[in-house]
GUDRENGU-826575 format. One line per field, with one value per residue (C-alpha): residue in three letters; x, y, z. Coordinates in pm, 1 decimal. Example, Ala and Ser with C-alpha at 12.3 -4.5 7.8 and 13.67 -1.06 7.14 Angstrom:
2
aa <- (ALA / SER)
X <- (1230.0 / 1367.0)
Y <- (-450.0 / -106.0)
Z <- (780.0 / 714.0)
This chain:
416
aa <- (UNK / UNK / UNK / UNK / UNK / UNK / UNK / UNK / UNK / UNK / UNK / UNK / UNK / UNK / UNK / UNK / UNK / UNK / UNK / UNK / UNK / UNK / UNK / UNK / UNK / UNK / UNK / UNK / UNK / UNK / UNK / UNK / UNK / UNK / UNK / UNK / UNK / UNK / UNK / UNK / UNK / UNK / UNK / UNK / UNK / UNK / UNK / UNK / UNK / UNK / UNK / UNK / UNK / UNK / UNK / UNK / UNK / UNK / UNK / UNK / UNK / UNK / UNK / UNK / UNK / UNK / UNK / UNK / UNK / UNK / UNK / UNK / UNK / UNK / UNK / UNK / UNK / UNK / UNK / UNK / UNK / UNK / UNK / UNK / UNK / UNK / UNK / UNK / UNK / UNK / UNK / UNK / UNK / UNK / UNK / UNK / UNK / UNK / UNK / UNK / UNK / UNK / UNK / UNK / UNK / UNK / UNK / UNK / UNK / UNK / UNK / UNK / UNK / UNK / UNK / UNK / UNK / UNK / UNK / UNK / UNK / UNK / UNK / UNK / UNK / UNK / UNK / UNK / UNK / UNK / UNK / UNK / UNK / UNK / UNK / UNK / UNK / UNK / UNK / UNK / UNK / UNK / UNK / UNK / UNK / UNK / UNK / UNK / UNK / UNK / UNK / UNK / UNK / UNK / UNK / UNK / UNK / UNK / UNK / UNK / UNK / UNK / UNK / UNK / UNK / UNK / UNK / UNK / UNK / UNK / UNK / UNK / UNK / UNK / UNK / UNK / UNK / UNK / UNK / UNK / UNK / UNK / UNK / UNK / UNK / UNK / UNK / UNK / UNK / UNK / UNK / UNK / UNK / UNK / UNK / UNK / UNK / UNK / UNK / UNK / UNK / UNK / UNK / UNK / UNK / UNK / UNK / UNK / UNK / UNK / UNK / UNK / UNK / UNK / UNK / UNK / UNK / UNK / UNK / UNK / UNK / UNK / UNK / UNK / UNK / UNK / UNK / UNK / UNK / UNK / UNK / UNK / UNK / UNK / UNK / UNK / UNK / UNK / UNK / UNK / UNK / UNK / UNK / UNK / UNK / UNK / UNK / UNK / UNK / UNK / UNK / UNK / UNK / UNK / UNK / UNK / UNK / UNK / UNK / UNK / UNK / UNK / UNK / UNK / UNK / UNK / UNK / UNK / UNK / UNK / UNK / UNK / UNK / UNK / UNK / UNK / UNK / UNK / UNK / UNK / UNK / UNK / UNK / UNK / UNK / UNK / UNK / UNK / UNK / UNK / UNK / UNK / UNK / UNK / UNK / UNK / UNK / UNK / UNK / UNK / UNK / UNK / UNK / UNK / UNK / UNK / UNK / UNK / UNK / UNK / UNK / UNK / UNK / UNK / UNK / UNK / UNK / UNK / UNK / UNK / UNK / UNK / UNK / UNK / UNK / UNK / UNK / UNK / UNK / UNK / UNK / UNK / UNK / UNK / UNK / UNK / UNK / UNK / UNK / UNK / UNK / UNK / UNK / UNK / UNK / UNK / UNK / UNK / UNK / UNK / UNK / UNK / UNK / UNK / UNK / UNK / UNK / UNK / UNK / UNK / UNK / UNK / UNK / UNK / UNK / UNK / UNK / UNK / UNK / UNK / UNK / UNK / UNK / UNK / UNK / UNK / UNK / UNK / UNK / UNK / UNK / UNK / UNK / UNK / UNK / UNK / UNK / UNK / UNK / UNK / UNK / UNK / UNK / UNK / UNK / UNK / UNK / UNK / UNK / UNK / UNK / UNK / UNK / UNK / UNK / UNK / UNK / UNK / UNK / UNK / UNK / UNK / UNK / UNK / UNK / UNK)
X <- (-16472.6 / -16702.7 / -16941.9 / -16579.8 / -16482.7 / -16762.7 / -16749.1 / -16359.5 / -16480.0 / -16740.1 / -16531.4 / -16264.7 / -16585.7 / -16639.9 / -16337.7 / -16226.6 / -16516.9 / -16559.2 / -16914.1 / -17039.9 / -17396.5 / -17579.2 / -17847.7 / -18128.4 / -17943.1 / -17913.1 / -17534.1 / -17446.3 / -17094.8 / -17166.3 / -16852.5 / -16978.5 / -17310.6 / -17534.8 / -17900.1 / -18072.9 / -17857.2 / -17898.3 / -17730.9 / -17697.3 / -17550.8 / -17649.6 / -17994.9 / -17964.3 / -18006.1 / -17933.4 / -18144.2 / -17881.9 / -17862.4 / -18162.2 / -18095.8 / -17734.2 / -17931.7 / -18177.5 / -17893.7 / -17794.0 / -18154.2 / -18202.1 / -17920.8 / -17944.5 / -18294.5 / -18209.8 / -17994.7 / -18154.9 / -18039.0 / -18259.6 / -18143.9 / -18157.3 / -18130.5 / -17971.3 / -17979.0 / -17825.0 / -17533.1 / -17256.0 / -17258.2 / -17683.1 / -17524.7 / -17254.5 / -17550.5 / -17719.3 / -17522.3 / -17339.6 / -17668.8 / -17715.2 / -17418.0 / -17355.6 / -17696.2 / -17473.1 / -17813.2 / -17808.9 / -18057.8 / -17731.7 / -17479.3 / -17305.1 / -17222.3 / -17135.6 / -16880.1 / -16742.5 / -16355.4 / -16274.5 / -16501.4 / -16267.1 / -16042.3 / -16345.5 / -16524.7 / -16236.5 / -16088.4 / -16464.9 / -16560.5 / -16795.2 / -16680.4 / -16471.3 / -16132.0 / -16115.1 / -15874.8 / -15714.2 / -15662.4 / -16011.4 / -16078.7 / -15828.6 / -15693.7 / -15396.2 / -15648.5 / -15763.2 / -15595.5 / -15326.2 / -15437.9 / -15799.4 / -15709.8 / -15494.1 / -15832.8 / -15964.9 / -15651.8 / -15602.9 / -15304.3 / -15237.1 / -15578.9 / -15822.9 / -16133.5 / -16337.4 / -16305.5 / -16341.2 / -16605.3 / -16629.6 / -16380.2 / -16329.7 / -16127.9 / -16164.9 / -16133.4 / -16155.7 / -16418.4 / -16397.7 / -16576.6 / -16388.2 / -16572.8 / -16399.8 / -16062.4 / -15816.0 / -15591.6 / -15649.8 / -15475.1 / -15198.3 / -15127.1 / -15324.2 / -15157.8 / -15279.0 / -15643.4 / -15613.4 / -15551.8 / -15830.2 / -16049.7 / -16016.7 / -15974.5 / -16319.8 / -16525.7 / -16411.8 / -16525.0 / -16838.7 / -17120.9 / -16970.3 / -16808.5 / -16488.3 / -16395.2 / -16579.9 / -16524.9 / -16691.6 / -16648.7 / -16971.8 / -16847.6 / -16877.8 / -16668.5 / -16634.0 / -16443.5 / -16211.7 / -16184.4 / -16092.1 / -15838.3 / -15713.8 / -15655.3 / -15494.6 / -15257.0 / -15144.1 / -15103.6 / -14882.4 / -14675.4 / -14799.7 / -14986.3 / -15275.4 / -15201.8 / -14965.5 / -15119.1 / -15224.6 / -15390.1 / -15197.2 / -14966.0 / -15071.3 / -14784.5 / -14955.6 / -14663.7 / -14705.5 / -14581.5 / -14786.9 / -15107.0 / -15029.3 / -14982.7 / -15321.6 / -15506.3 / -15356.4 / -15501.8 / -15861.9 / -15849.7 / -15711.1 / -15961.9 / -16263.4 / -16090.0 / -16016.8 / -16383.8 / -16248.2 / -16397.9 / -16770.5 / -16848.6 / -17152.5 / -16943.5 / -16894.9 / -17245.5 / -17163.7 / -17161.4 / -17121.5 / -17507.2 / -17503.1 / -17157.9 / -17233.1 / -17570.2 / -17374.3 / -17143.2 / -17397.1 / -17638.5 / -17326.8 / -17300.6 / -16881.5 / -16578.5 / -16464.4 / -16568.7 / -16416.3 / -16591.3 / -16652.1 / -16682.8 / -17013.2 / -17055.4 / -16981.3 / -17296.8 / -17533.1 / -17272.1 / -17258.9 / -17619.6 / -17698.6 / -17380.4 / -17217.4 / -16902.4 / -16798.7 / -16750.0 / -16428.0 / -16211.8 / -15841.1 / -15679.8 / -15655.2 / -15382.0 / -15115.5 / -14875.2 / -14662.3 / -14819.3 / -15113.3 / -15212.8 / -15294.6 / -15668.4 / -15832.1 / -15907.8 / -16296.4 / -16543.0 / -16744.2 / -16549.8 / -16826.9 / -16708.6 / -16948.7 / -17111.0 / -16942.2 / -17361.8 / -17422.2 / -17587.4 / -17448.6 / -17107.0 / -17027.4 / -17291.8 / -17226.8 / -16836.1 / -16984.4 / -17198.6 / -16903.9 / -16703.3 / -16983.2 / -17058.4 / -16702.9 / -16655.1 / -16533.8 / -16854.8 / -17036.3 / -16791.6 / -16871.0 / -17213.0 / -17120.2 / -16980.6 / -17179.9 / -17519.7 / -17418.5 / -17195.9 / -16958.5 / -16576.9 / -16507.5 / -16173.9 / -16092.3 / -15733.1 / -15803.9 / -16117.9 / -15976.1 / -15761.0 / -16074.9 / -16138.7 / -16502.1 / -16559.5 / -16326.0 / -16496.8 / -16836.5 / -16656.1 / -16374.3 / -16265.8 / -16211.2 / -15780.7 / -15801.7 / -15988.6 / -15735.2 / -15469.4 / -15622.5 / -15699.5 / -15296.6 / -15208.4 / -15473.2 / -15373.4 / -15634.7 / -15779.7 / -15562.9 / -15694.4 / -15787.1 / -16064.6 / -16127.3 / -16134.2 / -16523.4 / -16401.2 / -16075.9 / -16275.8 / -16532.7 / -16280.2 / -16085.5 / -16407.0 / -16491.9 / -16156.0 / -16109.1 / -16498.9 / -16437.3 / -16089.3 / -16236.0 / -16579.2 / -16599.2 / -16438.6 / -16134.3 / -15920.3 / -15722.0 / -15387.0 / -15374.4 / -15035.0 / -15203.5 / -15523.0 / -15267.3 / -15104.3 / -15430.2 / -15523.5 / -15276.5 / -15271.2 / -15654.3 / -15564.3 / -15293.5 / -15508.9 / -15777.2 / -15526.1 / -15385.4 / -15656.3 / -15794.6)
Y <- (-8569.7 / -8473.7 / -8843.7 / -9044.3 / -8866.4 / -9028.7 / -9321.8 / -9350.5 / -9168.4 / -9479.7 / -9727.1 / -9611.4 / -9562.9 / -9929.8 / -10075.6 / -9910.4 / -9921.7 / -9590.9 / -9366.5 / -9369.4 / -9239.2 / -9510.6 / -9449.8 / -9459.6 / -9173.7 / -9377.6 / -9269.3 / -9607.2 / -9761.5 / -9969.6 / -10196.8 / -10339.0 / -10353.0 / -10691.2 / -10733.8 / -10882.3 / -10906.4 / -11007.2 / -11220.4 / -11094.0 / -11311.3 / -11529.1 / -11754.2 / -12050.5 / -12343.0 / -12611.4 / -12511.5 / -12580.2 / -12225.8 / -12224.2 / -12465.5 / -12370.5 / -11967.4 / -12150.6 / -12333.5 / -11973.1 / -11844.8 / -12122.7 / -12054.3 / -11618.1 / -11508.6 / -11191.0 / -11149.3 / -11373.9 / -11375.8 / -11324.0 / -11441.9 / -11201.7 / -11387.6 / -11202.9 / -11267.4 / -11628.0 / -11449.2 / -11280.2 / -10979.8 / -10893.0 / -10954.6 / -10706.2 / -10440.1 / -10499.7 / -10444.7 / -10195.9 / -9974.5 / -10082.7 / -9948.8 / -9641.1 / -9522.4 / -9589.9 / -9853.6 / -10045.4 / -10298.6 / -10563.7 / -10599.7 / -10985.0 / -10951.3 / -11251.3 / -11120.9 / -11330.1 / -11318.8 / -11105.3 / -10836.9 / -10745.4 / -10480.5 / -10278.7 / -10287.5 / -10221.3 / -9936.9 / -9763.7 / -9821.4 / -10023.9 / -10328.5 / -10275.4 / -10418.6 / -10743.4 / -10852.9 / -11162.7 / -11324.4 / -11360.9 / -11642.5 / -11975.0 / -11833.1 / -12101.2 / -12364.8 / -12263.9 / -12347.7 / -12047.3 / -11922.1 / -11876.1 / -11661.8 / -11479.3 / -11341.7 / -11196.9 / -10953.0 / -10622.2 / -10396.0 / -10586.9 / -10612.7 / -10856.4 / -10726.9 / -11063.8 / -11448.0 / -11697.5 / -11942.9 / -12145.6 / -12206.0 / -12274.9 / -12413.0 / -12534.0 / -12852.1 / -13089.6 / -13341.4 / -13628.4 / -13955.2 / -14229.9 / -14498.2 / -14276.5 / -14137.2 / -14413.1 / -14169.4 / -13780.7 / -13536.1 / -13311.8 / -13098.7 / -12882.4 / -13122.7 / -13464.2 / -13270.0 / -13192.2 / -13540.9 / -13721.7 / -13525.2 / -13527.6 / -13912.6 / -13916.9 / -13728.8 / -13908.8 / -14223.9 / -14140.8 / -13934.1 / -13657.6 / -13350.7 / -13277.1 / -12986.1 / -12638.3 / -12388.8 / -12085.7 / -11904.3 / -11662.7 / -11271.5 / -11262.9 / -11321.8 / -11686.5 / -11625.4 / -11403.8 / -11678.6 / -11913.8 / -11722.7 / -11599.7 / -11985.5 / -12030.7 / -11758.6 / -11848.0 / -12185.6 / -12068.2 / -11930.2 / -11570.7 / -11294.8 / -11080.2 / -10813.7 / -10779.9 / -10934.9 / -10613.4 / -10499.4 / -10182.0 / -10279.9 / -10469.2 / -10724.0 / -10953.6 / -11081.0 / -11082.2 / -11458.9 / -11632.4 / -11432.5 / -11577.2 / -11882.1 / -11875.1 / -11753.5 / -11996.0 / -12254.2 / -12141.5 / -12034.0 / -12370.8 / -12532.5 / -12368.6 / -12376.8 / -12741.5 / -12805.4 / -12980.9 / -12696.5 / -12669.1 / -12351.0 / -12345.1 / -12348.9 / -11953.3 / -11891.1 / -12129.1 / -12034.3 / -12271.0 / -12393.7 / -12466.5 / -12623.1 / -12859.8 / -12959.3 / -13009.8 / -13287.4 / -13469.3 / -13488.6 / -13677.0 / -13411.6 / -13342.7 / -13563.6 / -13309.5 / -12979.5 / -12728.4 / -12633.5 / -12546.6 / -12867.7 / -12786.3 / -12948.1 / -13318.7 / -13414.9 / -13332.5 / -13516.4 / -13868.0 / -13860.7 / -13883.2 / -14044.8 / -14243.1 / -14408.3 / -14268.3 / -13927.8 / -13829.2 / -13527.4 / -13399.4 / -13089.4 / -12831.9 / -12917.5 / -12675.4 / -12661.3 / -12827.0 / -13038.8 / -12948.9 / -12584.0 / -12370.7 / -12252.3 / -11920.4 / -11930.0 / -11825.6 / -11844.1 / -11666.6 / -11444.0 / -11288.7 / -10943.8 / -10654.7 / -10363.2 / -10022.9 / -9990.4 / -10224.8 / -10134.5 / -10456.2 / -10493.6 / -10752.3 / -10991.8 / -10964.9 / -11089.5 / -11342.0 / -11484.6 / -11500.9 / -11703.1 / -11914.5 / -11950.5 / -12041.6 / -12273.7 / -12663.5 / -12829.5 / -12559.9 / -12616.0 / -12971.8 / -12866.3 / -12661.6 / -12983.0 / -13214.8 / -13046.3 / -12792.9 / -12954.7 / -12625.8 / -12691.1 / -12536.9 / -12397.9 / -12595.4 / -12782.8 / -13115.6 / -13163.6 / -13250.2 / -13504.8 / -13659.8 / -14083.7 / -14023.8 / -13700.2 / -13855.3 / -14186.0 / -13993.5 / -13682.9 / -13861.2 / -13533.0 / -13384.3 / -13450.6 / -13335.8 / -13044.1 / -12959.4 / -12999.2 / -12726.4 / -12500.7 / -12487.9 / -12486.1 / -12165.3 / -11817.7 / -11572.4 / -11271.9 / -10937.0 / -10705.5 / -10424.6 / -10226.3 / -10171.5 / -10529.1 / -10597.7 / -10333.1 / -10483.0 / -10807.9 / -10646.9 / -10546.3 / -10931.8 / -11102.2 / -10848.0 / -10846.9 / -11247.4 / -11335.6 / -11122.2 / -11263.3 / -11644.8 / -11537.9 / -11735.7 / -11634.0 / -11654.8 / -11399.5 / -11204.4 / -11265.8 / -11405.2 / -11138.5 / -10865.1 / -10926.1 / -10990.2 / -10648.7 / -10467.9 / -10600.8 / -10501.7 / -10166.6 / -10123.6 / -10230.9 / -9996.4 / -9702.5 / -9824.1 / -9833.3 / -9491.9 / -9299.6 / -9427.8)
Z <- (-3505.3 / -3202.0 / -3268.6 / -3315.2 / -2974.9 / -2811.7 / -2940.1 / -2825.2 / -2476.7 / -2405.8 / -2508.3 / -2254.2 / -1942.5 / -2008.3 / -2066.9 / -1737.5 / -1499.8 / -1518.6 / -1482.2 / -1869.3 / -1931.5 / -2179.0 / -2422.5 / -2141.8 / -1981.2 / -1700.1 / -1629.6 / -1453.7 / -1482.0 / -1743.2 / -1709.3 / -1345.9 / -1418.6 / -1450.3 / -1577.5 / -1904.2 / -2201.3 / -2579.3 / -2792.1 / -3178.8 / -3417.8 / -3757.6 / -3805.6 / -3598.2 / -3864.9 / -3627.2 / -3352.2 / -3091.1 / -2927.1 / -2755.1 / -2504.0 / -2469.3 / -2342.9 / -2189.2 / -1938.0 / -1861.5 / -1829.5 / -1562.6 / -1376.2 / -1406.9 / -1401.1 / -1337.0 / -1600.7 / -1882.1 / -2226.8 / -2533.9 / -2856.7 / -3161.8 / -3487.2 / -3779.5 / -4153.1 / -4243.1 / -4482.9 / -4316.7 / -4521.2 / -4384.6 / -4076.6 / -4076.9 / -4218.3 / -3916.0 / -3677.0 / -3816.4 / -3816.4 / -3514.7 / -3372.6 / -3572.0 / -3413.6 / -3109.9 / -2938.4 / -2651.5 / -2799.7 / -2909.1 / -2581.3 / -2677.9 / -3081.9 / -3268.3 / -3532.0 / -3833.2 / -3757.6 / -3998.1 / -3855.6 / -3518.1 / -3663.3 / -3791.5 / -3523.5 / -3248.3 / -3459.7 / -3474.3 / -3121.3 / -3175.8 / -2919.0 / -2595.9 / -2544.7 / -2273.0 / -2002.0 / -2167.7 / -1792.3 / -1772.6 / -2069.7 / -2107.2 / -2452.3 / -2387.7 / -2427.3 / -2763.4 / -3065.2 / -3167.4 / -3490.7 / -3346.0 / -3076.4 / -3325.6 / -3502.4 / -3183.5 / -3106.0 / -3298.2 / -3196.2 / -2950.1 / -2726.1 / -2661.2 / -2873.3 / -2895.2 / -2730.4 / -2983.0 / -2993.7 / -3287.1 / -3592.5 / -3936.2 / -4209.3 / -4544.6 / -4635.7 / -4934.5 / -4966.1 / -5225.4 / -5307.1 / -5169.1 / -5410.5 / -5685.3 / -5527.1 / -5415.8 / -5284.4 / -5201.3 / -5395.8 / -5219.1 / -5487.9 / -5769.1 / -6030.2 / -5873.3 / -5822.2 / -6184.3 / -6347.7 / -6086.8 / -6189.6 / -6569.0 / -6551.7 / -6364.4 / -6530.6 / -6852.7 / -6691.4 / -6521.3 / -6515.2 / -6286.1 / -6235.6 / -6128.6 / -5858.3 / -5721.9 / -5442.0 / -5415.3 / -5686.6 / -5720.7 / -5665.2 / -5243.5 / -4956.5 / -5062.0 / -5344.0 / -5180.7 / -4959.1 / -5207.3 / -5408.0 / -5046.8 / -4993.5 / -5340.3 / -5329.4 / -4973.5 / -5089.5 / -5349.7 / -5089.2 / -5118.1 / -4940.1 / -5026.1 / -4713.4 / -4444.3 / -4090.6 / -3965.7 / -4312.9 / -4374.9 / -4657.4 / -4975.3 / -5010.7 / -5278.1 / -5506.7 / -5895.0 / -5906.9 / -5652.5 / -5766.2 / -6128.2 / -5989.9 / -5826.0 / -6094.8 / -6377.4 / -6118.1 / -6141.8 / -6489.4 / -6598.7 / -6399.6 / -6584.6 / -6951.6 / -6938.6 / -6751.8 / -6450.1 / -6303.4 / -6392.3 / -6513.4 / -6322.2 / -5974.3 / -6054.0 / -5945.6 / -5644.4 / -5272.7 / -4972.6 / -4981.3 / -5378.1 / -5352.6 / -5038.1 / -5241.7 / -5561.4 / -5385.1 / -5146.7 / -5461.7 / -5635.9 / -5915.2 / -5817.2 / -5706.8 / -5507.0 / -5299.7 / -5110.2 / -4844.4 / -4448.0 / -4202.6 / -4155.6 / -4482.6 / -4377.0 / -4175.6 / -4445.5 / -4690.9 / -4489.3 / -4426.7 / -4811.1 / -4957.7 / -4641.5 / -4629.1 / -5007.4 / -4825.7 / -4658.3 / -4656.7 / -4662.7 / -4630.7 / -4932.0 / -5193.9 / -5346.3 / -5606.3 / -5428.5 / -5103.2 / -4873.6 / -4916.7 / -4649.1 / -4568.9 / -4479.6 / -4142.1 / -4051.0 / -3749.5 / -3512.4 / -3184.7 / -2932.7 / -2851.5 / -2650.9 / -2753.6 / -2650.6 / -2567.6 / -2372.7 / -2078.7 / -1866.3 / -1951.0 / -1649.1 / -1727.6 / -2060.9 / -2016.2 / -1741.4 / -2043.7 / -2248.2 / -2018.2 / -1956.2 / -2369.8 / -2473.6 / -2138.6 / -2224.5 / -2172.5 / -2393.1 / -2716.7 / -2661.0 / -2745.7 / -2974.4 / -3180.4 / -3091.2 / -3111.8 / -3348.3 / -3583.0 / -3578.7 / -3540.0 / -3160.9 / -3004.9 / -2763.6 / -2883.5 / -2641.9 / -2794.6 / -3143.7 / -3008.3 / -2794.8 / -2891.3 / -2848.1 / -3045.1 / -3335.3 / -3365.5 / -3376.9 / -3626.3 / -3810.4 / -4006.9 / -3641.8 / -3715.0 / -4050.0 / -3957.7 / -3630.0 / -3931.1 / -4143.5 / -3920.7 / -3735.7 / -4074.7 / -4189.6 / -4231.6 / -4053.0 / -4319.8 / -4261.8 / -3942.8 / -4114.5 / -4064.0 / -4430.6 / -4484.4 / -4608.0 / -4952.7 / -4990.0 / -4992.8 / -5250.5 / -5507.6 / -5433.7 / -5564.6 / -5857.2 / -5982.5 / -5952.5 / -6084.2 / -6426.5 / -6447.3 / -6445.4 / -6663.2 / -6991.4 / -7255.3 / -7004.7 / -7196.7 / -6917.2 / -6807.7 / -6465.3 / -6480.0 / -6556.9 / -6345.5 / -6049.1 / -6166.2 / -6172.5 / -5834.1 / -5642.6 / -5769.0 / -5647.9 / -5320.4 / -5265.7 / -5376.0 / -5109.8 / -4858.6 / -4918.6 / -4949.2 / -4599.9)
């Protein structure tokens, strides 16, 4: 109670400029204070950040940025910083949290609440700001997004499937007549398959948890529904059964080598996908039962440590990250999908990323994960649970799995 105190006491000092004594028992007001910060957040693979903090370095050399690169997978990521934090450091001050991420770390005072009126939220697309706010604060500014799509050869697809049926009989009439297979997600026992059933039982017209993660409202039918999808998928073979040891790398490697018809995965996919197989690569938004389906929302919102010894420069580096011209960067030298509405509907940035309307479709169209701070082991039982359900021999009911899930989840909930 007495280390949770604290942790609620700093978070207040900074949020309201008031004196809070940091780490180096310096006792300055945190809050109003400027000097060197760092940036924490996942490997760079595109190697477009460092001239993005070098801008800033250039322009603030008293208060330079350094760049601390964390684990490529989201879950080493989370570790990290979570350590870091619990140990209550100053060494992280700008964090670069996976979306999901914002309710656990604003319920444990980890991150300090913002003034909304200092970032243009109303020029971002809705549902992305949506994933920064918990109870009803600013904990986080966006600064890149995500949505899945559905990639598919266009020398073998004439048209794009909008429902799980039409995906179904293009893919078993293609991988009768050529040397292919059909359709994968993610469907290895992580975040990316809790992702991908997420997506399937939305699109089904169902809910895994209410939007601020405290009830479990996951329906029996659309669950079944879901399931029956995937299962079907892997007992007919339309789904490889080698896609349930698949993450985003081995499923984006899997369609650009030409061994699927069709892939669900993030945008970040499609560069790597035209380079090798051109003009036979395009994409559409996710299909459901009954028309497009509706995609989990992801990407990354850059909140600041309760620890952070230089609070102000720290929110002045946020405004300056998540400014227009920088999420122009961010897509064109970093390939990520930014938040910026206008630049979706820009001629230039469409006729050089064609799956930029598409992609602006998905994401108004996504659902963001529930708020809750006990999201990454709600996650963890989602992907268990779903993985053994779709293991050959597929012998569960995708009833009684649903059943059994939802009863876990409620017993997590209550006994936090």
């Amino acid at each position: 109670m007495l280390r949770r105190l604290a942790i609620v006491l700093a978070v207040l000092a900074a949020s309201g400029g008031c004196a809070a004594t940091g780490d180096d028992g310096g006792g300055e007001s945190r809050a109003g204070s400027t000097g060197p910060i760092t940036f924490a957040t996942g490997r760079d693979t595109t190697a477009y950040l460092q001239p993005l903090l070098d801008r800033w370095n250039q322009a603030h050399p008293a208060e330079k940025v350094t760049l601390i690169e964390l684990p490529e997978a989201a879950d080493e990521q989370r570790a990290q910083m979570v350590a870091n934090l619990q140990a209550r450091s100053t060494r992280y001050d700008v964090l670069g949290l996976d979306v999901v991420w914002t309710a656990e770390f604003a319920e444990n005072g980890w991150i300090i609440p913002l003034e909304r009126g200092s970032f243009p939220l109303d020029k971002f697309l809705p549902p992305v700001v949506k994933t920064a706010i918990y109870k009803d604060k600013l904990w986080a500014v966006p600064y890149t997004s995500n949505a899945g799509l559905l990639y598919y050869r266009t020398d073998l697809v004439k048209k794009p499937p909008r429902t799980w049926a039409e995906l179904r009989e293009q893919t078993q009439k293609i991988t009768k007549k050529h040397d292919i297979e059909g359709y994968a997600g993610q469907f290895l026992a992580y975040e990316g398959l809790t992702v991908n059933f997420s997506e399937a039982v939305q699109s089904a017209g169902g809910q895994i948890l209410s939007a601020d993660g405290t009830r479990v409202t996951l329906e029996p039918a659309a669950a079944t529904t879901a399931l029956e999808f995937l299962q079907q998928g892997l007992r007919e073979g339309w789904i490889p059964e080698e896609s349930l040891n698949y993450k985003e790398e081995e499923s984006r490697l899997a369609f650009q080598e030409g061994r699927l018809a069709f892939a669900r995965n993030w945008p970040h996919a499609y560069g790597p996908a035209r380079n090798r197989l051109g003009d036979k690569v395009a994409v559409t938004t996710l299909p459901g039962p009954d028309g497009p389906g509706s995609s989990s929302l992801g990407g990354i919102n850059l909140a600041i440590s309760a620890y952070s010894q230089h609070q102000q420069t720290a929110t002045e580096f946020i405004r300056y990250f998540t400014s227009l011209e920088n999420e122009r960067r961010v897509l064109t030298e970093g390939s990520f999908p930014p938040v910026w509405t206008e630049l979706y509907d820009d001629p230039e940035l469409i006729e050089r990323f064609p799956y930029l309307p598409v992609l602006k479709e998905s994401i108004l169209a996504a659902e963001p994960r529930a708020a809750s701070p006990h999201y990454n082991q709600l996650s963890l039982v989602i992907a268990s649970t779903v993985a053994k359900a779709l293991t050959p021999p597929i012998s569960e009911s995708a009833n009684d799995v649903a059943a059994s899930l939802k009863a876990e989840l409620e017993e997590i909930i209550r006994t936090q």
